[in-house]
N, C-alpha and C positions, 0 to 999 in steps of 0.2 A: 507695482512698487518693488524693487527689488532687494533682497534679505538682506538681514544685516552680515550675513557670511562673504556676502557678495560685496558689501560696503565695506567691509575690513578687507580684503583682498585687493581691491582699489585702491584704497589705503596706503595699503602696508607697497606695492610697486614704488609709487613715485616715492616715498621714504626711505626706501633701502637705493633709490639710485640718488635721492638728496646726500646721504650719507658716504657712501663712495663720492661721490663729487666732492665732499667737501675732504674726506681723507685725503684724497689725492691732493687737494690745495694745499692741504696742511705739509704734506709729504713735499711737493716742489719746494714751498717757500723755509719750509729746514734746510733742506739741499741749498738754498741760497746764499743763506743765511750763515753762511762760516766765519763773518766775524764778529758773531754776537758769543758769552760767552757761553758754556755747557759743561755738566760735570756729571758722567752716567755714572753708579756704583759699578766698580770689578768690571771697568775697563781701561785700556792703556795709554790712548791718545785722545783727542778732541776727534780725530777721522772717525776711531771703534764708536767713540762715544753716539757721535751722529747720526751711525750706520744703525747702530742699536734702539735707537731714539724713533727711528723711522721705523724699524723691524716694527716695534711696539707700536705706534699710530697705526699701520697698514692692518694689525692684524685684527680681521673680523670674522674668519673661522677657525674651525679647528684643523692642525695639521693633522697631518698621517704620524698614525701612534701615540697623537696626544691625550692623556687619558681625559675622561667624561669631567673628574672633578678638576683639572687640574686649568687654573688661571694666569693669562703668562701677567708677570709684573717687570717694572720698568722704575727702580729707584732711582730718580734723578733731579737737577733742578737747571733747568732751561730758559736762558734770556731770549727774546723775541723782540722785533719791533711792537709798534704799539698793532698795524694792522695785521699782522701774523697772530697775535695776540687775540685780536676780535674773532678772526676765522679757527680758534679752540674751542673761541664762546660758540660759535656758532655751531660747531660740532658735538659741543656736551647739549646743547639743546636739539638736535638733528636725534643723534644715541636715545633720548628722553622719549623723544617722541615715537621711534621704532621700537623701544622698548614697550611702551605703553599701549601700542598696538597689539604685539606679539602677547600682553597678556590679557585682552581682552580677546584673543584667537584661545585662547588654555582649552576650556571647557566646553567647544566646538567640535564638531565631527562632520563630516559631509560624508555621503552614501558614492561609492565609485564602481565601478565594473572592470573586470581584469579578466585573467584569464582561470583565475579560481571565483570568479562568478562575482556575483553582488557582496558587496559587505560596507564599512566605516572607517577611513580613516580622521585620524587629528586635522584641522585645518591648519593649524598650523604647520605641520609637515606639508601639507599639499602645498600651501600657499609659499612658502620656506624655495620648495624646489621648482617650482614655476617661475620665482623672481632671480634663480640660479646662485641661492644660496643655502642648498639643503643640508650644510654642516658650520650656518650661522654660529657663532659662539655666545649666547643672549647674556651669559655672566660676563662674556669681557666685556662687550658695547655697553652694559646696562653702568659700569666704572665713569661717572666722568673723570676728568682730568682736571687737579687743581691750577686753579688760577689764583693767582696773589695782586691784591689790590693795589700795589707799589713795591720798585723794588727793594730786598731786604737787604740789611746790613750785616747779618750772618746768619746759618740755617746749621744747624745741628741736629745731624741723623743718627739716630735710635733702635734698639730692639724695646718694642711693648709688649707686656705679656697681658692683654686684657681679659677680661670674661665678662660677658654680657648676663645680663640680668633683669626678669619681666615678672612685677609685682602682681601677685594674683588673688584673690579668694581662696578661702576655704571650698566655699560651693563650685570655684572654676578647679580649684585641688581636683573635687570628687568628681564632677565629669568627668577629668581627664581621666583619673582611674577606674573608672565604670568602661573609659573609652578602652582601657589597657583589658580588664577583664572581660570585656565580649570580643575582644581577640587572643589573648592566651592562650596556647600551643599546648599546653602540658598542666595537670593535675597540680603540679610543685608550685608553676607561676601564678596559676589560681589563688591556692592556698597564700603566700607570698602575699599578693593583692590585695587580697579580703585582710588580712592584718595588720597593712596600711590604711583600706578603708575604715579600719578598726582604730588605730590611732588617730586619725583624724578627727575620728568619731567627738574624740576626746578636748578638743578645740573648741575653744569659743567661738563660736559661728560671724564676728567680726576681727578675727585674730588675721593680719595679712599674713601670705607665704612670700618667699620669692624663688623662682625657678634660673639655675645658677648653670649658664653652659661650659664646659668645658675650655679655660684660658689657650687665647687661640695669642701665636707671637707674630708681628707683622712688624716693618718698618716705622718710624714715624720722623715728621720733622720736625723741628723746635726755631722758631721762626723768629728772626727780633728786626723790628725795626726803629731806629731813632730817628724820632722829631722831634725836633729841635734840642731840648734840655731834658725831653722825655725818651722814654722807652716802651716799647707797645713789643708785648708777646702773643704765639699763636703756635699753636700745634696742629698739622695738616699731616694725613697720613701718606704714604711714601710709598705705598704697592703702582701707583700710579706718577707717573712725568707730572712736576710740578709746575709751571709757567710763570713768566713774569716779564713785563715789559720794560725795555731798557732801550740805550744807543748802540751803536753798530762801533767796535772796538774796546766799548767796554770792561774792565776786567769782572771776574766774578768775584760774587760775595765772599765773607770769609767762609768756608766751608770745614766744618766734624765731620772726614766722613763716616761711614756705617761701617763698625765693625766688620769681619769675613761671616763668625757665626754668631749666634744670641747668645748671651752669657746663660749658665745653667738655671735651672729652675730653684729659687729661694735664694739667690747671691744676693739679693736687698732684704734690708730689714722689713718685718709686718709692719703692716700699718697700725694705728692705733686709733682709727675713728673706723674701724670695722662697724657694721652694722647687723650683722645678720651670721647665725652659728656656722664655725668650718664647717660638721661634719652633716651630708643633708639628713632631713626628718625625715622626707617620705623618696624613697633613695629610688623609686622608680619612676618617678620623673622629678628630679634632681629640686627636690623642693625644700627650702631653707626655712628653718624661724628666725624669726629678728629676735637678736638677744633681749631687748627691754620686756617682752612677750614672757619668751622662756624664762626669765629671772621672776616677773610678776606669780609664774605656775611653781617655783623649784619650794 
């Protein structure tokens, strides 16, 4: 019977060459496709626009120089026929699947022989450069591309500034911090620790937290469409080519485009159904009280 290391490896071939095939489809049928409409951000023609459009489909590794974290994005909003349309779908489910693969490869090693003797690499790297793509870029494929249901009657693009936010326990609190203090470097961040674990202490043991990341700013779209007497709205984010299927001469929708840069941090008003205090409790991993909590304690 052969392993499962061997079965993902079989795998993961015919799905990185599904994926190329179907990039390249997507790539001819844009190239064709010049008189459907298109509107890339921070570029000058429909030709830049297009050129740009394809850059971002084709790209599934990393350039030279590109750094590790860095993700390329492609602001725009793209008419297609209906079947150029289908072959998207069929590449954010192709992306899914090689995705899904590569991370059932994570926590894999296979034993190799070199010229520094016996040792272990990741399968994932082995398997990665045997399919001749050992500088895969797994953040950008793992992006599908939005598809819109009908097309829109206008789309207005945005800077967001969101922060993500994972409601947790008190007792998920204190592993985490147990997790921080059997790794601390220094006598100081010890210290530090233990009187987090100390104020937690001090919590009702069904009081929730929530751990608040850092407001990260990205594009978005603001999506309208009318039927009939109605109006139907939709926000899609915009780091990623938006799709939509339409007729060949078509004009495009009314389009806002996206500011040059994000407006500075605080140019809108706070909100007023906040739930949870600015400044965090347990500031070593970014853990908030919900106001209703800390008001019941003050």
């Amino acid at each position: 019977m052969p392993s499962i290391e061997s079965e993902l490896r079989a795998q993961l071939a015919p799905a990185l060459t599904n994926l190329e095939d179907l990039s390249q489809a997507l790539t001819l049928r844009l190239k064709d496709e010049t008189d459907y409409p298109i509107w890339v951000w921070q570029t000058r023609d429909a030709i830049e626009s297009r050129s740009a459009l394809i850059e971002h489909v084709r790209a599934l590794d990393f350039e030279d120089l590109q750094a590790a974290n860095n993700t390329k994005t492609c602001t725009c909003l793209v008419g297609t026929s209906p079947e150029t349309l289908e072959i998207v779908q069929l590449l954010n489910g192709q992306r899914k699947v090689v995705t899904e693969i590569l991370r059932k490869m994570d926590d894999k090693t296979l034993e190799v022989e070199d010229s520094n003797g016996s040792h272990y690499e990741k399968l994932v790297k082995i398997a990665l450069t045997a399919c001749g793509h050992p500088r895969l870029h797994r953040k950008q494929i793992m992006r599908p591309f939005e598809v819109l249901p009908d097309e829109p009657e206008r789309v207005g693009f945005t800077w967001a500034r969101i922060r993500k936010s994972e409601k947790i326990t008190t007792e998920t609190a204190k592993l985490k911090l147990h997790n921080l203090l059997d790794r601390a470097g220094s006598d100081s961040r010890r210290a530090f620790i233990q009187q987090e674990l100390q104020l937690l202490s001090q919590l009702d043991a069904d009081e929730p937290l929530t751990i608040v990341t850092p407001p990260h700013v990205h594009p978005r779209a603001n999506i309208v469409w009318a039927i009939g007497t109605a109006v139907k709205r939709q926000t899609r984010r915009a780091v990623v080519p938006i799709f939509y299927a339409t007729q060949s001469g078509q004009p495009a929708p009314l389009i806002k485009p996206l500011a040059d840069e994000p407006p500075p941090e605080g140019h809108r008003m706070k909100r007023r159904d906040v739930k949870i205090m600015e400044e965090p409790f347990l500031i070593s991993i970014r853990a908030h009280r919900y106001i209703k909590y800390a008001k019941m304690c003050a």
